[in-house]
MARDO-897081 format. One record per residue (C-alpha): residue in one letter; x, y, z. Coordinates in steps of 0.25 Angstrom, whole numbers, padded with zeros to 4 digits, always signed. Layout:
REM MARDO-897081
AXYZ/...
END
This chain:
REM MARDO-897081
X+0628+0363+0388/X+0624+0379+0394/X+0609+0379+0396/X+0606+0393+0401/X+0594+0397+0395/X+0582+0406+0402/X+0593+0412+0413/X+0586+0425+0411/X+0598+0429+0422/X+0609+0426+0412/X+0613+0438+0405/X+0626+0446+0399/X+0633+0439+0388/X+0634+0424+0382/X+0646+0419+0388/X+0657+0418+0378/X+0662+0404+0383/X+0651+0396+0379/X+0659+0396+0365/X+0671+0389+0372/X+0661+0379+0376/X+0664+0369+0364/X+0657+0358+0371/X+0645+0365+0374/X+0633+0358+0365/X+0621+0368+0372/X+0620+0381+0375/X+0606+0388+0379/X+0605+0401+0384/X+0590+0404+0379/X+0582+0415+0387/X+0594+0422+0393/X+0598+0436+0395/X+0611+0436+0388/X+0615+0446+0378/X+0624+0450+0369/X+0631+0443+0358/X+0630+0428+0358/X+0643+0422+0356/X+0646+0415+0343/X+0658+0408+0347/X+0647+0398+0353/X+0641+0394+0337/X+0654+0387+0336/X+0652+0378+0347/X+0651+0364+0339/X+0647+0356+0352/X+0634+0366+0351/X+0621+0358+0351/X+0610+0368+0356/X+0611+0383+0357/X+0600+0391+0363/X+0601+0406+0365/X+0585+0410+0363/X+0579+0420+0370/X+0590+0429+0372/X+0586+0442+0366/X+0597+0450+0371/X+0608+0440+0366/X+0613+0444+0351/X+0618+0431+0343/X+0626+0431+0329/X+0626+0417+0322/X+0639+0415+0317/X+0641+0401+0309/X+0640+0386+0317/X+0651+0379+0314/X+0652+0367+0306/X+0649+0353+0314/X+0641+0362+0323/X+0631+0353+0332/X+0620+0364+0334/X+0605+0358+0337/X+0597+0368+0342/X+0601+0384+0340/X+0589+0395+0345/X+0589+0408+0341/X+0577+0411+0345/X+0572+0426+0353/X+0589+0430+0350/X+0596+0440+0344/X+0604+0434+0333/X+0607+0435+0320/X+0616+0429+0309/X+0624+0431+0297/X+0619+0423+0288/X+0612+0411+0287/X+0624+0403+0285/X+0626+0406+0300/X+0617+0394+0303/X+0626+0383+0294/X+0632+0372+0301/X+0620+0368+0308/X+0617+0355+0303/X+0614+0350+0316/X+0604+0361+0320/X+0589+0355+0323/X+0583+0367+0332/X+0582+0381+0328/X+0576+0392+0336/X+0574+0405+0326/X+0569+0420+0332/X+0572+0431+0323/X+0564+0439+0332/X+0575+0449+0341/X+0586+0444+0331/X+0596+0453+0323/X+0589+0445+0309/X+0577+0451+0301/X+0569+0440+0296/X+0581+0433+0289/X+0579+0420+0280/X+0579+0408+0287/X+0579+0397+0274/X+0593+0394+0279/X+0585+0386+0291/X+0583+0374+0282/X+0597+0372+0281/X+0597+0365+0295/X+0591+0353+0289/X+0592+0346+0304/X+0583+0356+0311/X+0570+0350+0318/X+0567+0363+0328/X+0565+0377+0321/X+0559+0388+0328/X+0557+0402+0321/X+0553+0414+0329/X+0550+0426+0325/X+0552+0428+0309/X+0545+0434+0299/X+0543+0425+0287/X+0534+0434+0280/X+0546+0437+0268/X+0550+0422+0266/X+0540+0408+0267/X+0551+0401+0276/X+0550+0388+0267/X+0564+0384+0271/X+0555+0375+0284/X+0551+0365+0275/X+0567+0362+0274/X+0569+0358+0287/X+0562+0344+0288/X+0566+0340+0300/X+0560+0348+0308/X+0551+0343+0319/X+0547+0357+0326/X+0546+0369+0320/X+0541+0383+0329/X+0538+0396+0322/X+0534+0407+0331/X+0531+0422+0329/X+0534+0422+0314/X+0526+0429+0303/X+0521+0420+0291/X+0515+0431+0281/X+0520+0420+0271/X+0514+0407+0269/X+0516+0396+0279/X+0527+0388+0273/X+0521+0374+0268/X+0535+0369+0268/X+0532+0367+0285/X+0525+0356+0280/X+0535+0348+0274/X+0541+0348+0288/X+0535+0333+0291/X+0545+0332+0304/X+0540+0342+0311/X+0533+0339+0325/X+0531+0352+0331/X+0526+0365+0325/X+0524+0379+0331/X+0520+0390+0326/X+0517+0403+0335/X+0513+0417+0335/X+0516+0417+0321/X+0509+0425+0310/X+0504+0418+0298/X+0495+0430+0292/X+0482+0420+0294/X+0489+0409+0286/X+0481+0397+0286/X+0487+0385+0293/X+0492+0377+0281/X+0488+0361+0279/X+0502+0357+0278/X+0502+0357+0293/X+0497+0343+0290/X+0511+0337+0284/X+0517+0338+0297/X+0512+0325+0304/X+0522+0324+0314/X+0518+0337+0320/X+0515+0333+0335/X+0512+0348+0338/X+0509+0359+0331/X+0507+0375+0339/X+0502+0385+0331/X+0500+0397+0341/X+0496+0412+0338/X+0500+0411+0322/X+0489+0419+0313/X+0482+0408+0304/X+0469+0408+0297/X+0460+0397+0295/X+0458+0381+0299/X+0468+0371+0305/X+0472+0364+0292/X+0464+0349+0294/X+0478+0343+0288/X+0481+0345+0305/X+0473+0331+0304/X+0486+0326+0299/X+0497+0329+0311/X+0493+0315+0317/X+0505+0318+0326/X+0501+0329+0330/X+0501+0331+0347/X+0500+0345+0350/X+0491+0355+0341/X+0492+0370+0344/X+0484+0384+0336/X+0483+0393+0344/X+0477+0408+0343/X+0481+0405+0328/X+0467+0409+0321/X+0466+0396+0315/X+0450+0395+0311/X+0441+0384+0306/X+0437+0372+0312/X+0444+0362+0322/X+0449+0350+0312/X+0441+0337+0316/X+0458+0330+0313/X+0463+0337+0324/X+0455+0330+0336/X+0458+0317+0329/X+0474+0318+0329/X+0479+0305+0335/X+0487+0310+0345/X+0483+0326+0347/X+0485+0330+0362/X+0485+0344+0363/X+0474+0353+0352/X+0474+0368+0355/X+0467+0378+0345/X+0464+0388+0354/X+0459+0404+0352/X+0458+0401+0336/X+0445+0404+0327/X+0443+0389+0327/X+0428+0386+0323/X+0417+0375+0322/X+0415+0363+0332/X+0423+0355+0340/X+0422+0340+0335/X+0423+0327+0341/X+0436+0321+0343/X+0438+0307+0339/X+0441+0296+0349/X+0442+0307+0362/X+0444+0296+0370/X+0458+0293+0364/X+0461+0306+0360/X+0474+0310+0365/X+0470+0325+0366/X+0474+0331+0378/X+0474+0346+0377/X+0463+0354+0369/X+0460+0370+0368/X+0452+0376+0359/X+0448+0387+0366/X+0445+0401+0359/X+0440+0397+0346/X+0426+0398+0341/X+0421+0383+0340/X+0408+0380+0341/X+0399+0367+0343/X+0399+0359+0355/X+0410+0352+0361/X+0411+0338+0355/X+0409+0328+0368/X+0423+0320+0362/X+0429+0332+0370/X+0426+0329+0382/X+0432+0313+0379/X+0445+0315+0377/X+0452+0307+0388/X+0463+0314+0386/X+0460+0328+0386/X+0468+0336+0398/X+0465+0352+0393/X+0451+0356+0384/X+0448+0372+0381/X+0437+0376+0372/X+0436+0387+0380/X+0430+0400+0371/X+0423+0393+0358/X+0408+0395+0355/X+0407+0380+0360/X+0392+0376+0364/X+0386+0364+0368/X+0384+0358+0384/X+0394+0350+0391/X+0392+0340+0404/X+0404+0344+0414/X+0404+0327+0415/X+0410+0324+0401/X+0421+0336+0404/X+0424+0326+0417/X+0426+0316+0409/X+0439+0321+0403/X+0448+0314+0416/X+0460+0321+0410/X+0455+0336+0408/X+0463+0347+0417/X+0458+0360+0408/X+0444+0362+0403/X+0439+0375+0397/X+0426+0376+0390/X+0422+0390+0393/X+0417+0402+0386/X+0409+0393+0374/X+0395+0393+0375/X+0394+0377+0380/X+0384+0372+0393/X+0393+0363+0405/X+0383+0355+0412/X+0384+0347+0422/X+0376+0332+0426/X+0371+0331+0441/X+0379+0320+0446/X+0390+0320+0434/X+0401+0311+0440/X+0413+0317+0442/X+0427+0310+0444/X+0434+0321+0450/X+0443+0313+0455/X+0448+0309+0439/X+0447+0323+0434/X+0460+0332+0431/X+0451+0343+0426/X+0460+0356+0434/X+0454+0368+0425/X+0440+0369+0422/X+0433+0380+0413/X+0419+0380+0411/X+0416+0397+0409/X+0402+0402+0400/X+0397+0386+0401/X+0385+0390+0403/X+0385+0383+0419/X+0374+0385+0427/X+0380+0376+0440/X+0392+0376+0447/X+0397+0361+0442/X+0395+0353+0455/X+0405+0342+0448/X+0417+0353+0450/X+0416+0349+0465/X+0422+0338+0463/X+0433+0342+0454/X+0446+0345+0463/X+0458+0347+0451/X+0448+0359+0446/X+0459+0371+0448/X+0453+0380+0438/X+0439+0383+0436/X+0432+0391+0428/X+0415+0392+0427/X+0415+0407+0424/X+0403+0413+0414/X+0391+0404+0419/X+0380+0404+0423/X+0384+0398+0439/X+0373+0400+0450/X+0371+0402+0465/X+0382+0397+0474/X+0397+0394+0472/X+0399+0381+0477/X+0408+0379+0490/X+0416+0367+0485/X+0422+0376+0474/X+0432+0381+0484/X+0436+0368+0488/X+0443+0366+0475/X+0455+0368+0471/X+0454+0378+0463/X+0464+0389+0458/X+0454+0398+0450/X+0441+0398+0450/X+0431+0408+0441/X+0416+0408+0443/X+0416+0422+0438/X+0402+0425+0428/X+0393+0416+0434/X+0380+0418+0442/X+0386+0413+0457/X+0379+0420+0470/X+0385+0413+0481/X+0395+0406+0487/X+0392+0392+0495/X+0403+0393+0505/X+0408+0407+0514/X+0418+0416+0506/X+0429+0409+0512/X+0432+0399+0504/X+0442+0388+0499/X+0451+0393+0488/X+0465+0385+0492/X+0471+0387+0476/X+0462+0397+0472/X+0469+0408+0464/X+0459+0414+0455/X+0445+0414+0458/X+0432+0422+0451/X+0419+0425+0454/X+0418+0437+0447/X+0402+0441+0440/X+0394+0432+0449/X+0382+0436+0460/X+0392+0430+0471/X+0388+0438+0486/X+0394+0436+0499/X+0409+0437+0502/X+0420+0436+0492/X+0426+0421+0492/X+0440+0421+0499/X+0449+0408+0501/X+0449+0402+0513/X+0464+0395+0510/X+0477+0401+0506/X+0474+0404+0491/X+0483+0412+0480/X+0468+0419+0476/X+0473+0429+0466/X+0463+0432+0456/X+0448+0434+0464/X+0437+0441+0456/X+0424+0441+0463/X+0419+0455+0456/X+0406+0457+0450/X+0398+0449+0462/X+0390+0453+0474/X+0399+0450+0484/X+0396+0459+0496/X+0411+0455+0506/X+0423+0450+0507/X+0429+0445+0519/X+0438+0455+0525/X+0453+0447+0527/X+0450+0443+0511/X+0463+0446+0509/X+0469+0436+0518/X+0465+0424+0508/X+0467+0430+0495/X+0480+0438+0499/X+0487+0435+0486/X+0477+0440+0477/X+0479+0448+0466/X+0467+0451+0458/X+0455+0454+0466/X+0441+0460+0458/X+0430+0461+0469/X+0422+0471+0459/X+0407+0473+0459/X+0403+0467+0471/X+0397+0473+0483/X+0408+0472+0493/X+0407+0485+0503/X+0413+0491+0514/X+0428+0495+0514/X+0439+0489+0503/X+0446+0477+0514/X+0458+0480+0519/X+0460+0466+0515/X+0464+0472+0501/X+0478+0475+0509/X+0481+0462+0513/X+0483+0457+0497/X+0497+0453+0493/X+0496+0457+0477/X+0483+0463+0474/X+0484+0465+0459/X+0469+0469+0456/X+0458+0474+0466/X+0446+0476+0461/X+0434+0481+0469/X+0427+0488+0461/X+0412+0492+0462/X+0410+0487+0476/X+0405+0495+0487/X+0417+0498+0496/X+0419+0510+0503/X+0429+0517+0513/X+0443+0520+0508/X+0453+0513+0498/X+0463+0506+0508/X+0476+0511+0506/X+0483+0498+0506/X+0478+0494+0492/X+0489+0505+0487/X+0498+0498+0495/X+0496+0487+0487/X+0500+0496+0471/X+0511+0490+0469/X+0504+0476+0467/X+0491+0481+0462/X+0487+0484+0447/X+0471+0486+0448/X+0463+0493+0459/X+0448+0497+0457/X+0438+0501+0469/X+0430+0507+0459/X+0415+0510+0461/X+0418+0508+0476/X+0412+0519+0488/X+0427+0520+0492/X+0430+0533+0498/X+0442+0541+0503/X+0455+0543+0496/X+0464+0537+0488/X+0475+0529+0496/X+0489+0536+0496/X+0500+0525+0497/X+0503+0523+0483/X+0517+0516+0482/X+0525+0516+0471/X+0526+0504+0462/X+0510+0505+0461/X+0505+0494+0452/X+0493+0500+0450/X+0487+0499+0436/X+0473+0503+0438/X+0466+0512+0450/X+0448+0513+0448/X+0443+0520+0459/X+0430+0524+0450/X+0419+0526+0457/X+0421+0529+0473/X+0422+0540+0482/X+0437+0542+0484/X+0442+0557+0489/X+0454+0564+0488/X+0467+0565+0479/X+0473+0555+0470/X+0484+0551+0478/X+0497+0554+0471/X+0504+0542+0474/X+0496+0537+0461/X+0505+0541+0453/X+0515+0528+0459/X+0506+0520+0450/X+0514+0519+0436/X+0505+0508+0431/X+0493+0515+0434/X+0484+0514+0420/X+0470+0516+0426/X+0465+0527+0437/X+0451+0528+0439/X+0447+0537+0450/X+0435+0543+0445/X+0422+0545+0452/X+0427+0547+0467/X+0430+0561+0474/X+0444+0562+0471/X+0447+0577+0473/X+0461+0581+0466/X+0468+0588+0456/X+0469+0580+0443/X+0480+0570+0445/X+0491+0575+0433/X+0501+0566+0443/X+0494+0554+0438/X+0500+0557+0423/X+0513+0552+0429/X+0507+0538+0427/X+0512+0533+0414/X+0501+0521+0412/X+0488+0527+0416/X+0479+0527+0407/X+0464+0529+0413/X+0463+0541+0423/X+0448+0543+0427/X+0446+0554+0438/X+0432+0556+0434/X+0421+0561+0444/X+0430+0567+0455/X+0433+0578+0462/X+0446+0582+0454/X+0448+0597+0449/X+0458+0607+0445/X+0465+0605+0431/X+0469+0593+0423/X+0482+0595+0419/X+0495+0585+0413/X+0486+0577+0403/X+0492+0585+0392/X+0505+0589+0396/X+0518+0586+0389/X+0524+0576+0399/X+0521+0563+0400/X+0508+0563+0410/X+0496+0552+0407/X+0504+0547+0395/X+0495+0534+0395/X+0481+0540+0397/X+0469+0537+0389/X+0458+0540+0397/X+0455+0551+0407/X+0443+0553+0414/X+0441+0566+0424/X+0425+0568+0422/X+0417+0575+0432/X+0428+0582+0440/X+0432+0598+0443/X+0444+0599+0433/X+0447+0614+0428/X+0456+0620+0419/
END
């Protein structure tokens, strides 16, 4: 047995003497980096029993014949450049019961595959990538053995073969990112009752889930996503006796959810029917099904008012997500909750029409994840909300003025926290506790300070958006002290004095800089390195002097620079045509003059711009 598969290190040639090997029964060396010709000595091994070289794109294999009393089982040709002969190439493979197909990257164009059924002791077939718009594959209706069958990224501008159907072994059947020219799902999918799962992922169908799906009463696992299907919800799906896992998600599905027989014995454990356009209330069966661990209906037109103490109820739940419909959560004064039986670790409740910070969250110590986003929230954010252990937290879009405690808060796991579009004052909450803070947005507030060494507790941030505040005085040095500032935002604030030179030092990790709309004055800071990360520069709207520093021009990915209104006084910047992915130039509004030249020349300046703004200055010529 040689098992090298996914050594992306391995490289070079096949080594020749796995063909002496005549023992050897498995060879696997899937998801490598070999290249050249395969060696066909190897197909002659009869001791062969699995053999495995997927995923090698660089690796050119010829089938030659198998010999006779050959005891091939498994043989994946799948994402390898191969080729045959003929299809006699794949005789002698009577003992062959798993076949992976690709002929995407292969040396064939769309060859007939009929000579499949011959291996009348498969039970695995994948095909990946073929077009079987010139011939209705009927040959799978041959091969009745088979218990899982996997189509992926095949055209079907021909009919779905009804011969599938006569495939009443098969346990598990895939079909992905497939195109069925808005073919409707055919009610043969109702023969195959020993289906435990079916995926059908990205394909392009049209129309209803086929009420014969009533029939797989076997059935374990159900999967249509993004596929298109419409229609309603068949009431036979909810009443399959041993369904666990049922996700129709980001389809047109329509009409109301309806109750579900027996919840309470239901073995349903995984539901998401988000991104559809159902309507109606939730049926209350939902919310008794003693087994259910994950439920998203998040994005429906769902209406209707839900108590927070029925969702308690589910002991098993880890994932809840009921947001963006238009339902009301409210919540009973003295709703009794056994936190300490709760499991609950992702919580979602965005645009549920909340007008209280739900006081039984307090008690809720698995919460990691929450989300009350798009409310109506009032007054004050309540203190023990730190105490949690939470790893994000978004209170963004609500109506929040205050904090109960100082700024300095409790944020052990906290990596990703907004308070974005609130009436929030004061000082910008900081984590009193080592924290891997990464993501803060507190923009669109009326926070007026933040404290002065912030950059000690949130060292390792990357995203930063303190916009649209009231924060004054100069830009905090602080700034410097980050490790991997990736996006700084401090737009349409009131600081002043100069930009600090160190944020240039920090190009090579930073992709977005805005200050726009600031009273920032002085000029623009010189020590641009190279390998400048930089993507977009906005400076609009401040009252920068001097010349555009050269070093600029370190900035390869630079797509946005917007400099306008300040009181830059230079020539125009031709040197900036250099950059080969800018995109937006805007010097509107300042002091620049002489002649604007190298926006038509022959050679390759500004090859990617698209719009150019230079408004209100003193250009001649």
């Amino acid at each position: 047995m040689i098992n090298l598969g996914y050594n992306s290190e391995l490289t070079g040639k096949v080594p020749e003497f796995f063909s002496e090997l005549s023992s050897l029964t498995v060879l696997d060396i899937s998801g490598t980096q070999f290249e050249g010709q395969f060696p066909t000595k190897i197909f002659q091994l009869k001791s062969l029993r699995s053999l495995d070289f997927s995923d090698n794109p660089m690796l050119s294999v010829r089938l030659t014949h198998f010999p006779a009393g050959n005891n091939l089982e498994t043989l994946n040709l799948a994402g390898t450049n191969f080729s045959y002969d003929m299809p006699s190439s794949f005789d002698n493979l009577e003992s062959l019961k798993t076949l992976g197909f690709n002929t995407m990257g292969s040396d064939l164009e769309n060859p007939v595959l009929s000579w499949v059924s011959n291996l009348t002791q498969l039970t695995h077939l994948k095909l990946d990538g073929y077009d079987f718009s010139k011939s209705v594959p009927t040959w799978i209706g041959k091969l009745t053995r088979l218990e899982s069958l996997t189509i992926r990224d095949c055209s079907f501008s021909v009919p779905i073969p009804y011969e599938i159907g006569n495939l009443t072994e098969l346990a598990e059947l895939e079909l992905w990112s497939s195109d069925f020219f808005e073919q409707r799902m055919t009610s043969w999918i109702g023969n195959l009752t020993k289906l435990t799962s079916l995926t059908i992922f990205t394909c392009n169908f049209s129309g209803p889930i086929p009420s014969t799906i009533g029939n797989l009463i076997q059935l374990e696992e159900l999967v249509v996503w993004s596929s298109n299907i419409t229609g309603k919800i068949p009431k036979s799906l909810f009443a399959l006796p041993v369904l666990q896992q049922l996700l129709l998600l980001e389809n047109q599905l329509v009409g109301s959810l309806e109750d579900i027989p027996s919840p309470l014995s239901s073995p349903l454990r995984e539901i998401d029917l988000r991104s559809n356009q159902l309507t109606g209330p939730i049926s209350k069966s939902f919310f008794q099904l003693t087994n259910l661990q994950y439920l998203n209906l998040e994005s429906n037109k769902l209406t209707g008012t839900i108590e927070l103490g029925s969702i308690w109820r589910l002991r098993n739940l880890f994932y809840l997500n009921l947001g963006n419909n238009m339902i009301s959560i409210t919540e009973k004064e003295g709703d009794t909750v056994f936190f300490h039986s709760l499991k609950i670790q992702d919580l979602n409740l965005a645009s549920c029409n909340l007008t209280k910070f739900p006081a039984s969250l307090k008690y809720l110590d698995t919460i990691q994840f929450l989300d009350l986003s798009n409310n109506q929230i009032e007054r004050a954010i309540p203190s023990w909300v730190w105490d949690n252990c939470l790893f994000r937290l978004n209170l963004s879009h609500n109506m929040f003025t205050t904090l109960e405690k100082s700024p300095i808060v409790q944020m052990t796991n906290l990596n990703d926290l907004d308070l974005s579009f609130n009436g929030l004052q004061g000082s910008i909450p900081l984590p009193s506790t080592p924290s891997d803070l990464l993501f803060l947005d507190c923009s669109n507030n009326n926070f007026s300070s933040i404290e002065p060494n912030f950059g000690v507790y949130i060292r390792n941030i990357s995203y930063i958006n303190l916009s649209k505040n009231k924060l004054s005085g100069r830009v905090p040095l602080s700034f410097c002290s980050l490790n991997k500032p990736e996006f700084i935002d401090l737009s349409y604030n009131y600081f002043s004095g100069p930009i600090p030179s160190c944020l240039m030092e920090k190009v090579d990790m930073m992709i977005i800089l805005k200050l726009r709309e600031n009273k920032l004055q002085g000029m623009l800071p010189e020590n641009i390195r190279e390998g400048c990360k930089l993507q977009t520069i906005d400076l609009n709207g401040n009252q920068i002097k001097g010349a555009l520093p050269r070093l600029l021009a370190n900035c390869q990915d630079l797509e946005v620079l917007d400099v306008g209104n300040n009181q830059i006084l230079d020539s125009f910047p031709s040197w900036l045509g250099t950059l080969p992915k800018l995109q937006v130039l805007v010097l509107r509004s300042n002091q620049l003059d002489g002649t604007i030249r190298s926006l038509r020349d022959g050679y390759q300046h500004f090859t990617s711009l698209q719009i150019v703004d230079l408004v209100s200055n003193h250009f001649s010529g």
